[in-house]
KEKOLMI-896595 format. One line per field, with one value per residue (C-alpha): residue number from 1; x, y, z; residue in three letters. Coordinates in nm, 4 decimals. Layout:
! KEKOLMI-896595
tipa = NUM/...
x = X/...
y = Y/...
z = Z/...
bakol = ALA/...
END
This chain:
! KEKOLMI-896595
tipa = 1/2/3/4/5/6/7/8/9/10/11/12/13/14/15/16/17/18/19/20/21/22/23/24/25/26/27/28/29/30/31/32/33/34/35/36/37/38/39/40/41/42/43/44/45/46/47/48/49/50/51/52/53/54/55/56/57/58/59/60/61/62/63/64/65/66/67/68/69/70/71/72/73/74/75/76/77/78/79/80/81/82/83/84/85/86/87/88/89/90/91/92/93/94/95/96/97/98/99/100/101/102/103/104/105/106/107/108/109/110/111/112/113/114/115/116/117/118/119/120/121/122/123/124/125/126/127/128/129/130/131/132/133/134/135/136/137/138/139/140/141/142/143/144/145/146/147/148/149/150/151/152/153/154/155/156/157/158/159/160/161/162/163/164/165/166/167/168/169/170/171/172/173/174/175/176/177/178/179/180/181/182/183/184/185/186/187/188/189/190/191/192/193/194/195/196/197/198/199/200/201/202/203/204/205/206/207/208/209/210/211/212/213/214/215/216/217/218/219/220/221/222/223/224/225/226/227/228/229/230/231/232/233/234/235/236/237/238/239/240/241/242/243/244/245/246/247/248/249/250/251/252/253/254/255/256/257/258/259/260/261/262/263/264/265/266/267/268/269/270/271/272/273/274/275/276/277/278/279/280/281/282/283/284/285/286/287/288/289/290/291/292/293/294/295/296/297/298/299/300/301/302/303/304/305/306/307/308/309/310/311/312/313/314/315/316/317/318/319/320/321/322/323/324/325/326/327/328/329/330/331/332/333/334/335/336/337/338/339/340/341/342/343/344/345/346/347/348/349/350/351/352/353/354/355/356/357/358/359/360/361/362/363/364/365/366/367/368/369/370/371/372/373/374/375/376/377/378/379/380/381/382/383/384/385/386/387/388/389/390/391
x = -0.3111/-0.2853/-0.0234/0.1778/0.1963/0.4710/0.6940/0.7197/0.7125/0.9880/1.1823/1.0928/1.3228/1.6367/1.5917/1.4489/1.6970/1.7950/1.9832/1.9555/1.6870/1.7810/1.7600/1.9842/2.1515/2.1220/2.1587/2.4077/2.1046/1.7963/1.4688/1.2344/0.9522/1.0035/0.9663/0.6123/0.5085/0.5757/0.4156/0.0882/0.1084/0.1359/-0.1515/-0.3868/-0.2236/-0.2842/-0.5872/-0.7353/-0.6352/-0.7922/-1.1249/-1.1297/-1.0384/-1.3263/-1.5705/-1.4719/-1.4564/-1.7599/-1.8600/-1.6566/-1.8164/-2.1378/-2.1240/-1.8434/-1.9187/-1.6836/-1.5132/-1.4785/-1.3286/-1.1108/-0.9399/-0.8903/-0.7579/-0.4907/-0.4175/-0.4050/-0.2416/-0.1255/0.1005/0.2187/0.3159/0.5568/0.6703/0.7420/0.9978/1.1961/1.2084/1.2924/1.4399/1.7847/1.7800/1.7031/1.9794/2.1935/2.0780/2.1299/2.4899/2.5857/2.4876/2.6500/2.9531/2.8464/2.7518/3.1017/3.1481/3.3637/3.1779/2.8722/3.0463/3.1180/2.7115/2.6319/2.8612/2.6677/2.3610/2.3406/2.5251/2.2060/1.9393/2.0106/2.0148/1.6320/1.5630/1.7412/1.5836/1.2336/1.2592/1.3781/1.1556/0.8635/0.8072/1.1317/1.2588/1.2160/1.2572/0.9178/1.0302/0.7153/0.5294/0.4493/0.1388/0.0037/0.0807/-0.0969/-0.4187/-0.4026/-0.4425/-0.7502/-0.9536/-0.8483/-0.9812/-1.2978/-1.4143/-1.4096/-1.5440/-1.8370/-1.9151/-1.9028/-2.1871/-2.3778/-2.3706/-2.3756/-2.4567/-2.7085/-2.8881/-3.1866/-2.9883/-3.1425/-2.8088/-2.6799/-2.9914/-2.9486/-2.5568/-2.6503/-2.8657/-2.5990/-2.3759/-2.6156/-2.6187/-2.2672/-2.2012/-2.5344/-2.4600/-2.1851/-2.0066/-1.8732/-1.5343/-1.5088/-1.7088/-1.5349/-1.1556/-1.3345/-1.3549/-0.9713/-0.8297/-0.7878/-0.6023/-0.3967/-0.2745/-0.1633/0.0779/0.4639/0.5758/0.4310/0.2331/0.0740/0.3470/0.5062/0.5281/0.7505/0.9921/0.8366/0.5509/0.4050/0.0915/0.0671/-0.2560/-0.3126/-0.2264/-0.4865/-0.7051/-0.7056/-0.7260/-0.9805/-1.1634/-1.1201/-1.1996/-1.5215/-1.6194/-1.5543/-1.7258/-2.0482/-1.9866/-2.0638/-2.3414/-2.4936/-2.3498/-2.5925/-2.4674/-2.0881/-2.3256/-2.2833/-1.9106/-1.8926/-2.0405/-1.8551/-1.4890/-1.4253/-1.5047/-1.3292/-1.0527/-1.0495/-1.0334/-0.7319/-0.5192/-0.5897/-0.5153/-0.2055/-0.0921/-0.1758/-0.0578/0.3157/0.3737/0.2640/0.4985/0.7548/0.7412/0.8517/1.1454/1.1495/1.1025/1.1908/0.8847/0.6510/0.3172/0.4061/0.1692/-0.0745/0.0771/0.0616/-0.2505/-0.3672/-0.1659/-0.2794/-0.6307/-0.4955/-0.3790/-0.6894/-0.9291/-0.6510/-0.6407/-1.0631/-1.0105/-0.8185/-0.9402/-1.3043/-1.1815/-1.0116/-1.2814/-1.5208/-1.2995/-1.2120/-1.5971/-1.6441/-1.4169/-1.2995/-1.6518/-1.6216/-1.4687/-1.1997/-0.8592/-0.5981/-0.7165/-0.7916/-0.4556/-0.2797/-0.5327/-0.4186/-0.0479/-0.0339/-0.0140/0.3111/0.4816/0.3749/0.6023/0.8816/0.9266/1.1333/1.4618/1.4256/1.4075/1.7058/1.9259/1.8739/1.9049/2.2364/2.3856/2.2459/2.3908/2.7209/2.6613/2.5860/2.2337/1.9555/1.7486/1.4385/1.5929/1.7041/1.3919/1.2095/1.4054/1.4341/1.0269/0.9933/1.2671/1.0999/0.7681/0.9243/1.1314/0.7905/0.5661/0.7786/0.8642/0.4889/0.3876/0.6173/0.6485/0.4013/0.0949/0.0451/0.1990/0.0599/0.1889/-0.0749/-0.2619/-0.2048/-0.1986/-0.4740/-0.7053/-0.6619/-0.4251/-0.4163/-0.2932/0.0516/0.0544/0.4147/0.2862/0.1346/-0.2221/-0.2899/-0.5992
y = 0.2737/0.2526/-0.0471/0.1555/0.4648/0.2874/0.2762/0.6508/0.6237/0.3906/0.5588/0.9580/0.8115/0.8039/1.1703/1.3193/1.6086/1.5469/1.2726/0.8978/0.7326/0.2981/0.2723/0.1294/0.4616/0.8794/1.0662/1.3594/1.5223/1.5514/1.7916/1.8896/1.8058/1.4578/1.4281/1.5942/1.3729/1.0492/1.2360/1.2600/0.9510/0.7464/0.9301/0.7039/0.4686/0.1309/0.2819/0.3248/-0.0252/-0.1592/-0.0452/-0.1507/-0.5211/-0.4725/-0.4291/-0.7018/-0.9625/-0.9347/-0.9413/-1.2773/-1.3891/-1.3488/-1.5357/-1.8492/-1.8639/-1.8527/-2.1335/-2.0419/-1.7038/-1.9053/-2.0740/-1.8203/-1.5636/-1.8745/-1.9240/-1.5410/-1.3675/-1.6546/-1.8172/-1.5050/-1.3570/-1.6482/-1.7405/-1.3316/-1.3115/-1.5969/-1.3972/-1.0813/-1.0727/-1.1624/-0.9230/-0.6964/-0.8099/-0.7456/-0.3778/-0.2620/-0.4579/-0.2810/0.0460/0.0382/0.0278/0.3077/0.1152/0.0941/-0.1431/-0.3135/-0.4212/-0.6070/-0.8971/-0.9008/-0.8250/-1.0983/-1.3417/-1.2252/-1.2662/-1.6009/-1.4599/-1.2313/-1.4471/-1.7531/-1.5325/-1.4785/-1.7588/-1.9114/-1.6334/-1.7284/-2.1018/-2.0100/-1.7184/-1.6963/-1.3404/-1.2034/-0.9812/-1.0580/-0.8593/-0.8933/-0.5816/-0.4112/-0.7424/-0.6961/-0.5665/-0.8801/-1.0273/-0.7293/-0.7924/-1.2113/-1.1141/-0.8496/-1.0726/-1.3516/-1.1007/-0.9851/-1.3142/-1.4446/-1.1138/-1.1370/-1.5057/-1.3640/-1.0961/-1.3100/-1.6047/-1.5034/-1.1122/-1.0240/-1.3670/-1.1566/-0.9102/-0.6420/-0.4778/-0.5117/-0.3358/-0.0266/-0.0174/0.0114/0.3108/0.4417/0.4133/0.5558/0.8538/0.9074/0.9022/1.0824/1.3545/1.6354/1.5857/1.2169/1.3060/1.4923/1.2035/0.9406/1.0941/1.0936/0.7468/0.7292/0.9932/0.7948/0.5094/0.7216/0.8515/0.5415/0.4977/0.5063/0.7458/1.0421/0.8487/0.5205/0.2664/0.0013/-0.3293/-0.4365/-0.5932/-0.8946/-1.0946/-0.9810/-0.8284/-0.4792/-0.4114/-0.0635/-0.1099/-0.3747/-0.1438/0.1089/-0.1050/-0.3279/-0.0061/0.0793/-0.2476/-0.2616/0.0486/-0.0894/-0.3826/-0.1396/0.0051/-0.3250/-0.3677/-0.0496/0.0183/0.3072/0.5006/0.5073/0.7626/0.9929/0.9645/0.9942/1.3253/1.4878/1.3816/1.7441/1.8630/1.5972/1.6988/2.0584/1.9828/1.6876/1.9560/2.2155/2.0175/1.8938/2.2402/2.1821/1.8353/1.9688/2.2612/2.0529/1.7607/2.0101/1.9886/1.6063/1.5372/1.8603/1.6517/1.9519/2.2115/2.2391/2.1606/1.8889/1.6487/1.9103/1.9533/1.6219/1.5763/1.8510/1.6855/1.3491/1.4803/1.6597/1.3147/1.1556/1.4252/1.3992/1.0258/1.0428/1.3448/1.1755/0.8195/0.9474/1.1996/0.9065/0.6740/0.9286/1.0207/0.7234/0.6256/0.9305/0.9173/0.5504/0.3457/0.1880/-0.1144/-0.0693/-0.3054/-0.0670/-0.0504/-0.3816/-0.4455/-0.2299/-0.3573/-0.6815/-0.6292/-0.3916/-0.7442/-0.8481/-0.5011/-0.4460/-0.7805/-0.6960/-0.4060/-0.2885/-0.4666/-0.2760/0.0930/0.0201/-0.1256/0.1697/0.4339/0.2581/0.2741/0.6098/0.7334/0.7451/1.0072/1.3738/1.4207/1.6132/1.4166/1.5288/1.3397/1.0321/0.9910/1.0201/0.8139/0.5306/0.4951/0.4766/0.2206/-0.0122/0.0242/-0.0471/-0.3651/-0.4692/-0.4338/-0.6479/-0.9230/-0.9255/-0.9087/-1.2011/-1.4420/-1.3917/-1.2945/-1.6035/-1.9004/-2.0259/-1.7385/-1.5458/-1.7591/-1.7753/-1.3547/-1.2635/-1.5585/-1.6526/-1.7190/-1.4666/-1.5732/-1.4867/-1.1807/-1.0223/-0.6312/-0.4921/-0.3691/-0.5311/-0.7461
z = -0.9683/-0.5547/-0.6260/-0.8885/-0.6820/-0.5124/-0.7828/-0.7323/-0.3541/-0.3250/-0.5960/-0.3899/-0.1043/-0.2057/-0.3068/0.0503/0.2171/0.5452/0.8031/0.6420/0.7812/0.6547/0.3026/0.0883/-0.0485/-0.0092/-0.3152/-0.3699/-0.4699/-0.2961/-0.2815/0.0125/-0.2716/-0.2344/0.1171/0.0721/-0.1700/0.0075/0.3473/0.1432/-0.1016/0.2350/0.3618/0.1482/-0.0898/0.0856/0.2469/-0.1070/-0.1479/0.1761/0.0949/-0.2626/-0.0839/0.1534/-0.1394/-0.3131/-0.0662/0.0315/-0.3590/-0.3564/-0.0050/-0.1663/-0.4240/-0.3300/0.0451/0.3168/0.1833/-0.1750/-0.0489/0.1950/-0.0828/-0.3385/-0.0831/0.0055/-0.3262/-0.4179/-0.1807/0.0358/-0.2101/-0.4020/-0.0667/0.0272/-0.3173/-0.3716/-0.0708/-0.2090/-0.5399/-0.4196/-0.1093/-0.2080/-0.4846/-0.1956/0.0020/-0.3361/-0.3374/-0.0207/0.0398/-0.2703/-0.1361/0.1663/-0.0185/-0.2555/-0.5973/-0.6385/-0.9976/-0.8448/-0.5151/-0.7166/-0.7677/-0.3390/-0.3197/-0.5203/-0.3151/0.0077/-0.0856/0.0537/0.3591/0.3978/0.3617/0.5843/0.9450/0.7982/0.7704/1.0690/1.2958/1.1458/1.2424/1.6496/1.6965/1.4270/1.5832/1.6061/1.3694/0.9821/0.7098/0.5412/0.2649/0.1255/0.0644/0.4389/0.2861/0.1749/0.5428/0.6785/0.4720/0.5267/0.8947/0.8117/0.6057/0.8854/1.1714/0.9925/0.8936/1.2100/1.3254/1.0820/1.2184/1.5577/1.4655/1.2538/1.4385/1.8306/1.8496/1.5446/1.4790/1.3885/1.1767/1.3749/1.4687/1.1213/0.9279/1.2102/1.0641/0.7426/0.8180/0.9971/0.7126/0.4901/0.7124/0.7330/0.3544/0.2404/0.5007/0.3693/0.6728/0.5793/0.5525/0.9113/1.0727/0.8934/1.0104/1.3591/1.3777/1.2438/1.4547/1.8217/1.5668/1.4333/1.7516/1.8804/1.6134/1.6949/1.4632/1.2513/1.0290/0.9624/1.1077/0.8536/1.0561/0.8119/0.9994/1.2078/1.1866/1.5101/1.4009/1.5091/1.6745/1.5953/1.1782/1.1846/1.3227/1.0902/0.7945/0.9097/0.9783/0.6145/0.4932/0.6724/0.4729/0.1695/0.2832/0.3591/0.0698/-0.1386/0.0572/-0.0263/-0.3750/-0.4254/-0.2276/-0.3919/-0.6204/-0.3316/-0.3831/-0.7440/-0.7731/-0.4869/-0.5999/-0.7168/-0.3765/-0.2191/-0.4283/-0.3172/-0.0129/-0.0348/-0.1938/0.0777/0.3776/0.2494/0.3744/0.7543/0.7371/0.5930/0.8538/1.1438/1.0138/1.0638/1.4413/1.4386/1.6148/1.8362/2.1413/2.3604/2.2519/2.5047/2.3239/2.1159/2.2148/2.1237/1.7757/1.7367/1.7988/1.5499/1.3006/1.2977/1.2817/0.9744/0.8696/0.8988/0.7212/0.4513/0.4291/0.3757/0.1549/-0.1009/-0.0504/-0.1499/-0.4095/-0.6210/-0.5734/-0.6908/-0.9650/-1.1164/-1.0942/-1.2596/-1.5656/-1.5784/-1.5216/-1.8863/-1.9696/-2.1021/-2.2359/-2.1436/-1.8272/-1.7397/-1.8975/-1.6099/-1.3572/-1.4279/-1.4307/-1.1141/-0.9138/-1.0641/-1.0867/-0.7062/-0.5809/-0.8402/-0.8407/-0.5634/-0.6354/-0.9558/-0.8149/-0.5290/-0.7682/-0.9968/-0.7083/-0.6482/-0.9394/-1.0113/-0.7152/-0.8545/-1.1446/-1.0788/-1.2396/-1.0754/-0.8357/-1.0787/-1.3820/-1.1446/-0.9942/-1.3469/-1.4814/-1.2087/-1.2394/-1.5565/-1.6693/-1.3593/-1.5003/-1.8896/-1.7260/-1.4506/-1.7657/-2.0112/-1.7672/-1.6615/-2.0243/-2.1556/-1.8853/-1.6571/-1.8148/-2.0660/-1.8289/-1.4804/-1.2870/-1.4357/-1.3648/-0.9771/-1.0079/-1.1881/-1.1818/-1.5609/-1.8315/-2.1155/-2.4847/-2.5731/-2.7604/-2.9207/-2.7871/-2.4645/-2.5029/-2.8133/-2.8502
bakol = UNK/UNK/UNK/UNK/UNK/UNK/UNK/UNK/UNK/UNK/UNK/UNK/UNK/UNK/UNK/UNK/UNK/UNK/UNK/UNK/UNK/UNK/UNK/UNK/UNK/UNK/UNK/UNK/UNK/UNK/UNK/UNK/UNK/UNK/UNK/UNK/UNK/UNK/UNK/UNK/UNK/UNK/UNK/UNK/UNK/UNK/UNK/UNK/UNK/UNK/UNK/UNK/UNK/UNK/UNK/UNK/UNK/UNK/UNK/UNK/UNK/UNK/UNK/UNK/UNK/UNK/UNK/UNK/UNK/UNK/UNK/UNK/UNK/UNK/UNK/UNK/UNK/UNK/UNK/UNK/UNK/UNK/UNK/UNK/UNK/UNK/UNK/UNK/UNK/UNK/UNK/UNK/UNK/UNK/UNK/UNK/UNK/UNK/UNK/UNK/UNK/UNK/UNK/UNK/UNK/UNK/UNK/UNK/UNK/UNK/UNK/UNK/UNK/UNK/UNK/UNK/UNK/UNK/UNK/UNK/UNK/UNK/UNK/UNK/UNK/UNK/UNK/UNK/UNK/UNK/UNK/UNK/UNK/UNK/UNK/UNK/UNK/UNK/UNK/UNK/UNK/UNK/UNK/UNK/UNK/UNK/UNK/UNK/UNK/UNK/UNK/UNK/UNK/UNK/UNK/UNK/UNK/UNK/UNK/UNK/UNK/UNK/UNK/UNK/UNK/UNK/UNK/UNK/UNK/UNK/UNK/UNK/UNK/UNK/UNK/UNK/UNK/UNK/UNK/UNK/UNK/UNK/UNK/UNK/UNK/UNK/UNK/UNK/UNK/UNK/UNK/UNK/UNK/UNK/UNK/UNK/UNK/UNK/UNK/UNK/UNK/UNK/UNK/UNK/UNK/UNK/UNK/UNK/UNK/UNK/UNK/UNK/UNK/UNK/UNK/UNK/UNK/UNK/UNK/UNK/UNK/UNK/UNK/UNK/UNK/UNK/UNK/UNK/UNK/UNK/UNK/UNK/UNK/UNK/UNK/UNK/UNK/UNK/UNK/UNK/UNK/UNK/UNK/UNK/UNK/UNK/UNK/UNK/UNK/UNK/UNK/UNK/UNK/UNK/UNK/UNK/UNK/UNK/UNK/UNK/UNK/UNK/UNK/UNK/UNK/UNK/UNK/UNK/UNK/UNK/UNK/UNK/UNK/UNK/UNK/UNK/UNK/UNK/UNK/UNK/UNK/UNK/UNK/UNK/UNK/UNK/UNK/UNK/UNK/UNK/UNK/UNK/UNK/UNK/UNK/UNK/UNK/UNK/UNK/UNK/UNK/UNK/UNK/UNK/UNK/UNK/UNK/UNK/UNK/UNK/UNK/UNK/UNK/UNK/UNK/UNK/UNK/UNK/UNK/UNK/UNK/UNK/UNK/UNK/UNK/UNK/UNK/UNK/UNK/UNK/UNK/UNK/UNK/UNK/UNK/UNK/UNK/UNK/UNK/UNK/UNK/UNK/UNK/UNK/UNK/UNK/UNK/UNK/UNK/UNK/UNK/UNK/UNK/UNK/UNK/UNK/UNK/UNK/UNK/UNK/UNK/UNK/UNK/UNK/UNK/UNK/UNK/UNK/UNK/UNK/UNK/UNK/UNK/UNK/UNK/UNK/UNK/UNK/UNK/UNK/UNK/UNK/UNK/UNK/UNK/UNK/UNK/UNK/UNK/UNK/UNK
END
């Protein structure tokens, strides 16, 4: 659900009010509510996702050794990464060429003739300067978490092999993380340890280093921070107990700090008021106690409600993969052409998210799912079947 979040989230920003901000088109109509919603979905979508990754890779550590984890990570997100930008990209390219001339009919053809136009200064630039600029588009993510589980496993053989032989140090972390999550202050004490990160980001917000493959210190940071407690978390697996039966207060307190975070938003870009490094402050520490909000009130939920097996489910789980790399070509090119008619943003936006999830699910469904790219996403090949979520 973290990875199909941003079907809405990329489809929300075509619809935000205000001066354009770089994407491929600006709707005639727009809402403040959109704007909102992104601000909070960004607040802990990929963290959600980074600690869920923690979790399991120390599950897979455990039980295929460095090695084994080596290898499938490679072949998982390694290979779908690099094989993704070739699909997408110039689709990409496509999309936002088109926009800048308005999703005019008659200018697609032109798009489609630049394409190639697009991609080769990419690729050029990529040769000369490896850390120049590149446009990585949103499978930047996948870079991002090659370079965590890159960082923490040579972390972890640092600790285990040079600083904790014994495994002294490591049994006294434990019972500090037991202490932190047992306690009802985990939240506060958990955006405590976020906080500093978060204010050494460039912008309002959790930067998107999206654009190079310089790794940006301070977004590895925070997500290896968040994939260390999902690694602790697998380590301790009692404990996500604790988190299952507060997600209603966790809740509670997601939705009321959304407030705080919102108004102090507001002060972005006033560079000339006299306390805003102050308000900035208070609002990333908003931020973070939001971020931990949420990320432990849908952990705890979806332990709560969704802990069964079951084939729908694992039928979404399955495709989220696929629908994550494709999907974004989808959602531009329809905000482009939608651009062009005079429906409310409401219907557009709607309508934009769920035609890409009808057109990500079918192509996942038909030619993914049952042939060797399934294989390389999910880990196995599924029979063909004629409907979605059918046995």
């Amino acid at each position: 659900m973290a990875l199909l979040l941003g079907i809405f989230l990329h489809s929300a920003l075509a619809y935000i009010p205000g001066p354009g901000f770089g994407w491929a088109v600006q709707d005639r109509s727009t809402h403040a509510f959109f704007g909102v919603a992104i601000l909070v979905v960004h607040a802990f979508r990929l963290e959600v996702f980074f600690l869920i990754a923690g979790f399991f890779a120390r599950s897979m550590v455990v039980r295929r050794g460095i090695a084994g984890f080596t290898l499938n990570r490679l072949t998982r997100v390694l290979v779908p990464f690099v094989l993704g930008w070739f699909l997408v990209f110039p689709w990409l390219a496509f999309a936002w060429i088109w926009g800048g001339r308005h999703g005019e009919p008659s200018a697609a053809r032109v798009a489609l003739q630049q394409i190639p136009g697009a991609m080769a200064p990419a690729l050029q630039g990529l040769v000369r300067h490896p850390f120049g600029y590149f446009p990585l588009t949103h499978l930047w993510f996948l870079y991002c978490l090659m370079l965590v589980y890159a960082l923490f496993m040579a972390a972890r053989g640092l600790w285990r092999g040079v600083l904790d032989r014994r495994g002294a140090w490591g049994s006294r972390l434990d019972r500090l993380f037991n202490r932190i999550i047992e306690t009802r202050w985990t939240i506060p004490v958990l955006a405590a340890l976020t906080w500093p990160i978060l204010l050494s980001m460039r912008d309002w917000g959790v930067d998107t280093p999206d654009k190079t493959f310089l790794p940006s210190f301070r977004v590895l940071l925070l997500y290896g921070l968040v994939f260390g407690v999902g690694w602790l978390f697998h380590h301790q697996p009692g404990l996500l107990e604790t988190i299952r039966r507060r997600w209603w207060a966790s809740l509670v307190c997601a939705l009321l700090l959304i407030v705080p975070v919102v108004i102090l938003c507001g002060y972005q870009g006033q560079d000339t008021h006299p306390h805003l490094r102050e308000l900035r402050g208070l609002f990333f520490l908003a931020y973070a106690l939001l971020m931990w909000s949420w990320v432990t009130a849908l952990l705890g939920l979806f332990l709560r409600f969704r802990s069964r097996e079951s084939f729908f489910w694992r039928y979404l789980s399955d495709s989220a993969y696929w629908v994550y790399i494709m999907h974004l070509p989808i959602v531009v090119i329809l905000q482009v052409a939608a651009s062009r008619f005079a429906f409310s943003c409401w219907v557009k936006c709607a309508g934009i998210c769920a035609v890409t999830f009808v057109v990500s699910l079918a192509s996942y469904h038909y030619l993914v799912r049952p042939t060797p790219i399934g294989m390389l996403l999910n880990g196995r090949r599924y029979p063909f079947r004629w409907l979605p979520f059918s046995h």
